[in-house]
C-alpha positions in Angstrom: 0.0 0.0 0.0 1.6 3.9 -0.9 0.5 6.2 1.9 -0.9 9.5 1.1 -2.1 12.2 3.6 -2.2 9.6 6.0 -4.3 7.0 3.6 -2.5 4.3 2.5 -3.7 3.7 -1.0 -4.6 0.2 -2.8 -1.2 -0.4 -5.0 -3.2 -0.4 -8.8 -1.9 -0.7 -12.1 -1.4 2.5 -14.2 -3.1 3.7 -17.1 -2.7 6.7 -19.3 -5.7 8.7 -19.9 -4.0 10.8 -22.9 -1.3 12.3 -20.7 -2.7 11.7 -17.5 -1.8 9.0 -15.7 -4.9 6.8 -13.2 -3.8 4.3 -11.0 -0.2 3.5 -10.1 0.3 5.8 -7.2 -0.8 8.8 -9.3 -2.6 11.5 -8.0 -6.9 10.8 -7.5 -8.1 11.9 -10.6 -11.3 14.3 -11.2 -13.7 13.1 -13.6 -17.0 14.3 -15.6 -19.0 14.4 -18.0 -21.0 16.7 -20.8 -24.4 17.5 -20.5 -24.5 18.6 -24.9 -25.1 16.9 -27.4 -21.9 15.6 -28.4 -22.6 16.7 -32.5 -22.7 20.2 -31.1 -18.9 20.4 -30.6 -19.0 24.3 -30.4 -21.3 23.6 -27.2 -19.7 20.3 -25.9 -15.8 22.8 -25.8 -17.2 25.2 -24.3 -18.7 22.8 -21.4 -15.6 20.7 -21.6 -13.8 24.1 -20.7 -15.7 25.1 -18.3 -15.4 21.5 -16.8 -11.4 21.8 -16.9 -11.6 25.5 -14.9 -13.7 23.7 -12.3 -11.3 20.6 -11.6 -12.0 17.9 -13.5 -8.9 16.4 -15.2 -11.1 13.9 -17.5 -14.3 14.5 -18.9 -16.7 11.9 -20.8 -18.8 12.7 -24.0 -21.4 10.1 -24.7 -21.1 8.7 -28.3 -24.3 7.7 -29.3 -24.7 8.2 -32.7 -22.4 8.5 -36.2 -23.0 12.9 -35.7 -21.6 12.6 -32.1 -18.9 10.4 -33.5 -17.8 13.5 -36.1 -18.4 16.1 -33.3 -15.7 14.0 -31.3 -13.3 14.4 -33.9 -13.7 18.2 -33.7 -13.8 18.6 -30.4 -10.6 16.0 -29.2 -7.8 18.4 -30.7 -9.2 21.3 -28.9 -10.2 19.6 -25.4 -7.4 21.0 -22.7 -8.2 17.3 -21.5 -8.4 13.9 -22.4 -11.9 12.9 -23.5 -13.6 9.4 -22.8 -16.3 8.3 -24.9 -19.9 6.8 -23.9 -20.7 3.5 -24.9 -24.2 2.4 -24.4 -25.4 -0.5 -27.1 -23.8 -0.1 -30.4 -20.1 -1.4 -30.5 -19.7 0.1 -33.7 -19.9 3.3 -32.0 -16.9 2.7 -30.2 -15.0 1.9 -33.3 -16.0 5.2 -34.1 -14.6 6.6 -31.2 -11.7 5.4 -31.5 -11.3 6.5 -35.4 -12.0 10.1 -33.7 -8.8 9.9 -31.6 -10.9 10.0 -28.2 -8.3 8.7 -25.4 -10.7 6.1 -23.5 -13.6 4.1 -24.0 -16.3 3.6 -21.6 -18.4 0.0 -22.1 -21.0 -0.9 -20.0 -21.3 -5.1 -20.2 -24.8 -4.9 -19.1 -25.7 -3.5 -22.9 -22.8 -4.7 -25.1 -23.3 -8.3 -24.5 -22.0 -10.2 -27.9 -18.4 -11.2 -27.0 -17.3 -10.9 -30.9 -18.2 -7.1 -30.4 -16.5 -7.3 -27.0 -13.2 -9.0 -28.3 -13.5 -6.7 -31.8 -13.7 -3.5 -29.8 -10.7 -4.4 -27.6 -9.0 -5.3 -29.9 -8.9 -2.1 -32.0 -8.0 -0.2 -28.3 -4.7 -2.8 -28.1 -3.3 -1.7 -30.9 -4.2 2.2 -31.0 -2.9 1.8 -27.1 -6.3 3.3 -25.7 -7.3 2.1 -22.2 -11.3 0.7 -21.4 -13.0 1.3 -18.6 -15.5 -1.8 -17.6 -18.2 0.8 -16.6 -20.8 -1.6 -14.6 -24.0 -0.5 -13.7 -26.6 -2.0 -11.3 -29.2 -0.4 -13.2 -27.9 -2.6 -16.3 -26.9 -6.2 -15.2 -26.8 -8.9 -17.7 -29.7 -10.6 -17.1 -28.0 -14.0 -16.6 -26.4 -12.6 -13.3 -29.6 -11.3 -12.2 -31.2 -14.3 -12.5 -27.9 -15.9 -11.2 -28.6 -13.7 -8.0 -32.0 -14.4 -7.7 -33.4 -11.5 -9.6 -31.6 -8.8 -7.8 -28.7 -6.7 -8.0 -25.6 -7.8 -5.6 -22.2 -6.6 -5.2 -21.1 -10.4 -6.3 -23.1 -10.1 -9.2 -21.6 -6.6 -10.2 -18.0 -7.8 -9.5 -18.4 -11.0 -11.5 -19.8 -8.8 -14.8 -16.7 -7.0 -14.2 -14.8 -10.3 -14.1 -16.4 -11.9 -17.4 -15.7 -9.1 -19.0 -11.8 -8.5 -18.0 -12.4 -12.2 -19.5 -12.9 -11.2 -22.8 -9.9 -8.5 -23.1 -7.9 -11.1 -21.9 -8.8 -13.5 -25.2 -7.1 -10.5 -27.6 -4.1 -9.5 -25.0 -5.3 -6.3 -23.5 -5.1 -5.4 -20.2 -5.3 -1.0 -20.5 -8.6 -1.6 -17.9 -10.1 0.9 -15.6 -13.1 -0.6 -13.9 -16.0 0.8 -11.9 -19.3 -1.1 -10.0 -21.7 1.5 -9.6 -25.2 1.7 -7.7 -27.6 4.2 -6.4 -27.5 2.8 -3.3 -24.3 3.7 -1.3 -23.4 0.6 1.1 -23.9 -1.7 -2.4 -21.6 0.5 -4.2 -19.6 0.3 -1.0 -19.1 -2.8 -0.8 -19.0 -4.1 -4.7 -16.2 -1.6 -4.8 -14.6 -3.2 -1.8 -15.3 -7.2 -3.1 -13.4 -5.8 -6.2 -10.2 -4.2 -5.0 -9.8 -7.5 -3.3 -9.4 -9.8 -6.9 -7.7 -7.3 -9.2 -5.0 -4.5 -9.4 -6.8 -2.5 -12.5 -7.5 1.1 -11.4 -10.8 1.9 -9.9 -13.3 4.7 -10.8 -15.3 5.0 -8.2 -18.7 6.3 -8.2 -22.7 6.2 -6.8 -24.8 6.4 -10.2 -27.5 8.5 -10.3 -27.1 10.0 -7.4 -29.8 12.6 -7.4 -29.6 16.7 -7.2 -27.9 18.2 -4.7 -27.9 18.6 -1.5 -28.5 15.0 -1.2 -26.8 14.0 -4.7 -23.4 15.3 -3.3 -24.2 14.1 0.7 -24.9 10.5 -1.2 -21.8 10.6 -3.3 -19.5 11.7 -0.6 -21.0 9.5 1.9 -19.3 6.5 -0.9 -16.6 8.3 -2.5 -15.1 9.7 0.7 -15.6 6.1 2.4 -14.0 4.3 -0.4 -11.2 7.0 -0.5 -10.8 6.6 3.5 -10.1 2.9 2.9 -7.6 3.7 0.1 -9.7 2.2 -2.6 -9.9 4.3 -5.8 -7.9 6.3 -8.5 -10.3 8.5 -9.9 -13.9 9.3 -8.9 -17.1 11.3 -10.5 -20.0 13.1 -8.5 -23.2 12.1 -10.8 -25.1 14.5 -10.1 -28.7 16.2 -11.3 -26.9 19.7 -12.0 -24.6 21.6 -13.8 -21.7 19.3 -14.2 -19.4 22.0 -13.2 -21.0 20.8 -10.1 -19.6 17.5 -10.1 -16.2 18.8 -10.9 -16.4 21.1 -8.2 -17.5 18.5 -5.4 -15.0 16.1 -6.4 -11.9 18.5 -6.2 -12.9 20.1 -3.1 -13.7 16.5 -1.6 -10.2 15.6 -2.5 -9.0 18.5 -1.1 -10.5 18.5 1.7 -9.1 14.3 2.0 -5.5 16.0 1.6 -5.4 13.6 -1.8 -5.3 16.6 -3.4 -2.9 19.9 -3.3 -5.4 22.5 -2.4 -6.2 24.8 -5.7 -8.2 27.1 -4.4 -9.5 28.8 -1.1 -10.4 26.8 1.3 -13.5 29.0 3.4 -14.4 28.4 6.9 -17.1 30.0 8.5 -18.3 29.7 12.4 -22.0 28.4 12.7 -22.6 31.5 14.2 -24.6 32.3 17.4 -26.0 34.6 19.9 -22.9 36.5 20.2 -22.7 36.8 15.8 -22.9 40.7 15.2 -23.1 40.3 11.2 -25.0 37.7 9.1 -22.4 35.2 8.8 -23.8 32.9 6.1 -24.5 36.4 4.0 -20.6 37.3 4.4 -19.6 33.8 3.8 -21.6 33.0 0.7 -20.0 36.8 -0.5 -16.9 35.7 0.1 -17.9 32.4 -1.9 -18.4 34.1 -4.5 -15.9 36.5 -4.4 -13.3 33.9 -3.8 -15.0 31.9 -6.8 -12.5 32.3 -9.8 -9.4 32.8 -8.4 -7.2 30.1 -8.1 -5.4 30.9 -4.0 -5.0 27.7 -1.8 -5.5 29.5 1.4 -7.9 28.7 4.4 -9.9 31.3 4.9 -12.2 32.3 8.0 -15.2 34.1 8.1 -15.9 34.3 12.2 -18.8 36.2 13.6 -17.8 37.9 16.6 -13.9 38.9 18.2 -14.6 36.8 21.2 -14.4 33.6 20.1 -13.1 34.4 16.2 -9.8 34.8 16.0 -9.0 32.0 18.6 -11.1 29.6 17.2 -9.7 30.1 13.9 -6.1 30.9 14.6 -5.0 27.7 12.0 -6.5 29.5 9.2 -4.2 31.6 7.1 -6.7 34.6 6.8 -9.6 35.4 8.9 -11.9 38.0 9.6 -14.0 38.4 12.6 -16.8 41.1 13.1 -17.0 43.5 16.0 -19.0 46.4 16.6 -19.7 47.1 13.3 -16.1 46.5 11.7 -14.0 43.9 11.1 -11.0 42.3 12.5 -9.2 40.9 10.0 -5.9 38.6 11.6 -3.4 36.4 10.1 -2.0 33.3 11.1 -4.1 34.2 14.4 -2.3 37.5 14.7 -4.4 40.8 14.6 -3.1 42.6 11.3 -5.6 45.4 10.9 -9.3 46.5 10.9 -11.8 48.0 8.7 -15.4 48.5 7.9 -18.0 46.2 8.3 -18.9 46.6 4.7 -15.0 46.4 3.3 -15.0 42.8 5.0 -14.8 40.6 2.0 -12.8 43.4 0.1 -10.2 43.2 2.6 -10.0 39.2 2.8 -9.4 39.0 -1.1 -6.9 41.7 -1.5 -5.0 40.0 1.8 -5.6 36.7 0.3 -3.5 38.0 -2.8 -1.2 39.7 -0.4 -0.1 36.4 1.3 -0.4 34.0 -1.3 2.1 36.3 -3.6 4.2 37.5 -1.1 3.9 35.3 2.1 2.5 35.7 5.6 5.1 37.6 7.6 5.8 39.8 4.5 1.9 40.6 4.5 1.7 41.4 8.3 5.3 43.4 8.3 3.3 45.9 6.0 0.8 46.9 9.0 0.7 48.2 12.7 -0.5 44.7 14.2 0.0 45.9 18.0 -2.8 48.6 17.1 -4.8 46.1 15.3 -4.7 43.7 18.4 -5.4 46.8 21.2 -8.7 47.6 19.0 -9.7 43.8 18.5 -9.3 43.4 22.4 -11.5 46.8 22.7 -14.5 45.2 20.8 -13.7 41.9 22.1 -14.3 43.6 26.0 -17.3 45.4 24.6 -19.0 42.4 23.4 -18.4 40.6 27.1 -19.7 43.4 28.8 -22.8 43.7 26.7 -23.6 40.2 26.2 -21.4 38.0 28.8 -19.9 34.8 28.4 -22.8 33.3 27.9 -24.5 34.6 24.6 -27.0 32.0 24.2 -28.5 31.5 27.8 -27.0 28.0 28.4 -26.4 29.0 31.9 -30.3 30.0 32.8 -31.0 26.4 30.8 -28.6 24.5 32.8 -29.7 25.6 35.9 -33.0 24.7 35.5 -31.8 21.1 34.3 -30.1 20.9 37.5 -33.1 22.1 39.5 -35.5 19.2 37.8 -32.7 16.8 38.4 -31.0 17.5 42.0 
């Protein structure tokens, strides 16, 4: 096993995805997948762009028909990544695909069932030195296997499609294989993925299928993703998702990211729940900052903290921060005080830091400013707040006593 951010990964064969390597130790790769119709290349760049700005380091066009197979051709110089290509029923599609110079082909075993199309198609891949993924589906089972499994989808019957189908590659000599078992349901996509890792070394691209819009689309495929990750299962993963695929590309970075499988690209925002003490909206400022923060590519932590009593302490292992206090804010550094300003400058002031200390460094930001006279006027609000409000904002204390009084 090849530890990573305290992981230690599943050892996996490596495959080359045009010039991007899955498997082997290589970095967790972001996938997705267009939304256009494939024969509208114009459209299908422009998403596949816009894809590549978001995170995703491979993105999938289905090839479904002979115009999506030309708009492939135009669209595979251009792409700023490699392009995989959607195989539902016709194998003569992917032949297609591959005359179009995609860099991988997705089958699904459940729909391309005929192992002369199988072997033909592989075959085609050996020699143009294109890798397959086995792309099984629990929605689309052979039906032997789910009559094998009693008329139900199983992780034993998903693994063994897998199987019969590495099978068939085998008979022509090719072995460029990424596989993935995916379900709707999480712990069955759990644990098919987990039956696999244990009988092969191909790469795994890990996944819960139709996973629905968010919020619960992303909770759904994190909740799988993120365990499988945690076990070091998987090479490369894709949120499926009812939304803008930028979406999916988004989710999956930041859940790398946030995994430490990932270098961080961009910022990184935290924000306090807030409470009774909160003197600003702090979903309102955070969801600015969101925003603000959106487009620019600045791997910093960044804390958006609603009062100067708890703030600045609470996130002092942020790089930036910003706590609010009587109607300014404190903005502080490494957990050092580095200046103030107004209230409505807040998010202002945490970009043009952000660029400050991501160009130039921490200590070179905060030798710029009076931080002594920031900390005296953070300490000034902070003693405000107390005397206003005491250390107990939300009224636990009057609560707590009147527990004890029905319990003593």
């Amino acid at each position: 096993m090849e530890v990573q951010a305290g992981i230690e990964r599943r050892v996996t064969r490596q495959v080359m995805v045009g010039d991007v390597p899955v498997g082997g130790g290589a970095p967790i790769t972001v996938q997705s997948m267009t939304v256009t119709r494939t024969a509208d290349h114009e459209a299908t760049l422009q998403q596949i762009y816009d894809l590549a700005m978001a995170g995703a380091d491979i993105v999938r066009c289905t090839c479904n028909e002979l115009e999506a197979a030309e708009g492939l051709a135009r669209i595979v110089p251009r792409s700023p990544v490699p392009i995989v290509a959607d195989i539902h029923h016709q194998y003569r599609m992917a032949l297609a695909a591959l005359e179009a110079g995609v860099h991988c082909l997705r089958l699904n075993p459940g729909n391309i069932r005929k192992p002369e199309h199988i072997r033909t198609v592989a075959a085609e891949a050996r020699d143009r030195g294109v890798p397959i993924r086995i792309g099984v589906n629990g929605g689309s089972l052979h039906p032997d296997l789910y009559a094998k499994y009693g008329g139900r989808v199983t992780a034993e019957a998903m693994v063994e499609s897998a199987l019969d189908e590495i099978r068939f590659f085998e008979d022509v000599d090719f072995d460029l294989i990424k596989i993935s078992v995916k379900a709707s349901s999480v712990p069955l996509m759990i644990e098919a993925y987990r039956q696999l890792s244990e009988v092969t070394d191909f790469p795994l691209h890990l996944g819960v299928t139709e996973a629905g819009p968010p919020p619960a689309g992303l909770i759904k495929s994190t909740a799988g993703i993120g365990a499988l990750l945690a076990q070091g299962i998987g090479d490369t993963i894709r949120y499926s998702l009812t939304a803008d695929p930028v979406e999916e590309a988004r989710a999956g970075r930041a859940l790398l990211e946030a995994m430490g499988l990932r270098e961080r690209k961009n910022v990184d925002l935290i924000a306090c729940p807030s409470c009774g003490r909160a003197e600003i909206d702090v979903v309102a400022v955070a969801e600015e900052a969101m925003a603000a923060f959106a487009d620019r590519e600045i791997p910093l932590q960044v804390a958006v903290m609603g009062c100067v009593v708890n703030g600045p302490g609470e996130a002092r292992d942020a790089d930036l921060g910003i706590a609010a206090g009587n109607r300014r804010g404190h903005l502080f550094v490494k957990g050092r005080n580095a200046a103030v300003v107004r209230e409505d400058e807040m998010v202002d002031a945490l970009v043009e830091w952000a660029v400050l200390i991501h160009e130039e460094g921490a200590e070179a930001a905060l030798a710029r400013v009076d931080t002594e006279k920031a900390r005296r006027e953070a300490d000034k609000d902070r003693d405000r707040l107390l005397a206003e409000q005491g250390d107990d904002a939300n009224d636990a204390g009057t609560r707590i006593e009147l527990i004890r009084r029905h319990t003593s």
